[in-house]
C-alpha positions as CSV (number, residue, x, y, z in Angstrom):
1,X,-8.8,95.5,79.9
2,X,-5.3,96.3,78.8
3,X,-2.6,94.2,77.2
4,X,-1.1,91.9,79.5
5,X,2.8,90.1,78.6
6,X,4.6,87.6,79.4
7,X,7.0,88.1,82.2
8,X,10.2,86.8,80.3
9,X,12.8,88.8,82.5
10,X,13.9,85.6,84.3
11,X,14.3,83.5,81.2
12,X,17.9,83.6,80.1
13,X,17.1,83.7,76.1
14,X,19.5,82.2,73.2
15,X,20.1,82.7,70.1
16,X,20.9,80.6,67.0
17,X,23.7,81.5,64.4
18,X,21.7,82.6,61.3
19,X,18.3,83.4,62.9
20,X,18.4,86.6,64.2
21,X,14.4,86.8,64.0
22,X,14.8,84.0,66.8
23,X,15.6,83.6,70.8
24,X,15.1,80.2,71.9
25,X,15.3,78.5,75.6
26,X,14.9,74.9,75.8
27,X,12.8,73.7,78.7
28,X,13.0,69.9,78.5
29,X,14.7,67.5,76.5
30,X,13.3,63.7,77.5
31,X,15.0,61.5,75.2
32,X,13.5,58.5,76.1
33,X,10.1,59.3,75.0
34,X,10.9,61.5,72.4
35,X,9.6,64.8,73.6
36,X,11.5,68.5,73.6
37,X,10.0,71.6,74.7
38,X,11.2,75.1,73.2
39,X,9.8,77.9,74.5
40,X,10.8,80.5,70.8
41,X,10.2,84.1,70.8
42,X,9.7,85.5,67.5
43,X,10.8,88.8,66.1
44,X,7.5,91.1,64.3
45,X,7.5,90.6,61.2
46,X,10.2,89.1,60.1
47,X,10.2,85.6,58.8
48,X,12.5,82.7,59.5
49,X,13.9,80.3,56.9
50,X,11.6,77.9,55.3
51,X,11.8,74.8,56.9
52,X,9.6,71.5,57.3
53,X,9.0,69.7,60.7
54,X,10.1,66.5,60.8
55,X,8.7,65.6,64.3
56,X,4.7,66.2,65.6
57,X,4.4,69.3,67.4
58,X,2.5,71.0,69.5
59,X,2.4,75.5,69.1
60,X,0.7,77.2,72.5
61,X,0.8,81.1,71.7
62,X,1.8,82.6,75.0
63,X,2.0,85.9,73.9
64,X,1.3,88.3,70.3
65,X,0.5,85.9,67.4
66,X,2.3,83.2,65.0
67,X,1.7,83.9,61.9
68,X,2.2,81.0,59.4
69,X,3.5,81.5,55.7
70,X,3.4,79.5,52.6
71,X,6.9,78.6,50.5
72,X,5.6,81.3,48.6
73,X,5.1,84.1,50.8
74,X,1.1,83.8,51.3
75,X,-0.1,84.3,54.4
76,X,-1.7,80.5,55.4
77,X,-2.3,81.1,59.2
78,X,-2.8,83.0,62.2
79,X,-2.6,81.8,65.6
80,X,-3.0,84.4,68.4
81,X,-2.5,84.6,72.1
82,X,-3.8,81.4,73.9
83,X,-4.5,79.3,70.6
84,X,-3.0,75.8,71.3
85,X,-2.5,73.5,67.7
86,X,-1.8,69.7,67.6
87,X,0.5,69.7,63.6
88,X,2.0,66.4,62.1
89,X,5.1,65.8,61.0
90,X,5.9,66.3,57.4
91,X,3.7,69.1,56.9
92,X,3.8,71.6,54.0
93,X,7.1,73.6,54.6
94,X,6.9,76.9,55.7
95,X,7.9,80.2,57.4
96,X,7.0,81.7,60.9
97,X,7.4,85.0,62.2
98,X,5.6,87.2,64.7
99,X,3.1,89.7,63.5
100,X,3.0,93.3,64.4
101,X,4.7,92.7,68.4
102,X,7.0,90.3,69.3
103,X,5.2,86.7,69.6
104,X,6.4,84.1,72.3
105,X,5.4,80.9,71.2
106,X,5.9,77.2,73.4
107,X,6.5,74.1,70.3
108,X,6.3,70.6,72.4
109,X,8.2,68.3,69.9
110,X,7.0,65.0,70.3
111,X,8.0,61.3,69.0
112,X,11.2,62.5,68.1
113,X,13.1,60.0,66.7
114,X,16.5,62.3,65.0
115,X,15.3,65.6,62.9
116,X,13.4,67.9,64.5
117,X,13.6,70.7,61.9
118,X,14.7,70.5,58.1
119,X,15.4,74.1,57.0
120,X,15.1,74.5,52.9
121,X,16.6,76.6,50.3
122,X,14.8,79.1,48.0
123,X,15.4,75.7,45.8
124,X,13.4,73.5,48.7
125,X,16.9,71.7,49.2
126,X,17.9,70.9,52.5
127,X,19.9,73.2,54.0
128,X,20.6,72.7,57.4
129,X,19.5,70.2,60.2
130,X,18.5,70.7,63.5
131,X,17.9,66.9,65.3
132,X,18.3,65.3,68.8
133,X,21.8,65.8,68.9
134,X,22.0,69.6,68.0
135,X,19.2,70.3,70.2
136,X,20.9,68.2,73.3
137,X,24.0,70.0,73.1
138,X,22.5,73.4,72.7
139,X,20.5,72.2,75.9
140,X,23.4,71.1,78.1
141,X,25.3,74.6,76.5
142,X,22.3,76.4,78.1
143,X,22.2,74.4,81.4
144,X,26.2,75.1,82.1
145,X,25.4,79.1,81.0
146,X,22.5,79.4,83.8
147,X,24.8,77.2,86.3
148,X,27.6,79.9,85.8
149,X,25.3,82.5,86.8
């Protein structure tokens, strides 16, 4: 049957200062209800900073699988290719990285009111936000780079 991928060639990826395990490209941002759609593209094996979502999400594996890690390290979940998970906000804080190919994974944010994502210390102290606001001007950043092209 052979492995088939996700054509990404016409998908102008971004990255994040800081997450290099990371490439990002925002499809919708709809204010007004709440809602923002990232399409993210994980690196194998290589973890991204604990963090906690502040928002109800929705994860649609596209492509490899997400793999899901306790603040401690453990291994808590898999999702592969063509799993689709409904999570609430406030969950246990955690990490996320591809496992042994690169993973391209769609998170629908929904019922956003301002945070999005808390990312946490090796303390568990908040480190750095990423809300609405970050995530809109990232957005209209990206929009002017693809209208330049």
């Amino acid at each position: 049957m052979g492995t088939h991928l996700f054509d990404d060639r016409h998908i102008t990826w971004r990255k994040l200062e800081g997450f290099d395990q990371i490439s990002y490209y925002i499809y919708e941002i709809d204010e007004k209800n709440g809602n923002v759609d990232v399409l993210t593209k994980f690196a194998p094996n290589q973890p991204i900073m604990l963090h906690q979502h502040k928002a109800s999400y929705r994860t649609f594996v596209v492509q490899g699988e997400l793999r899901i890690f306790r603040p401690n390290g453990e291994l808590k979940e898999v999702r592969p290719v063509g799993s689709y998970v409904i999570s609430a906000a406030d969950g246990e804080p955690h990490t996320e990285s591809a496992g042994d190919e690169e993973a391209i994974v769609l998170f629908s944010n929904r019922n956003v009111k301002e945070g999005i994502y808390e990312f946490l210390d090796d303390d568990g102290n908040i480190a750095a936000v990423l809300g609405m606001t970050e995530l809109k001007a990232l957005f209209e950043a990206q929009k002017a780079e693809e209208k330049a092209l």
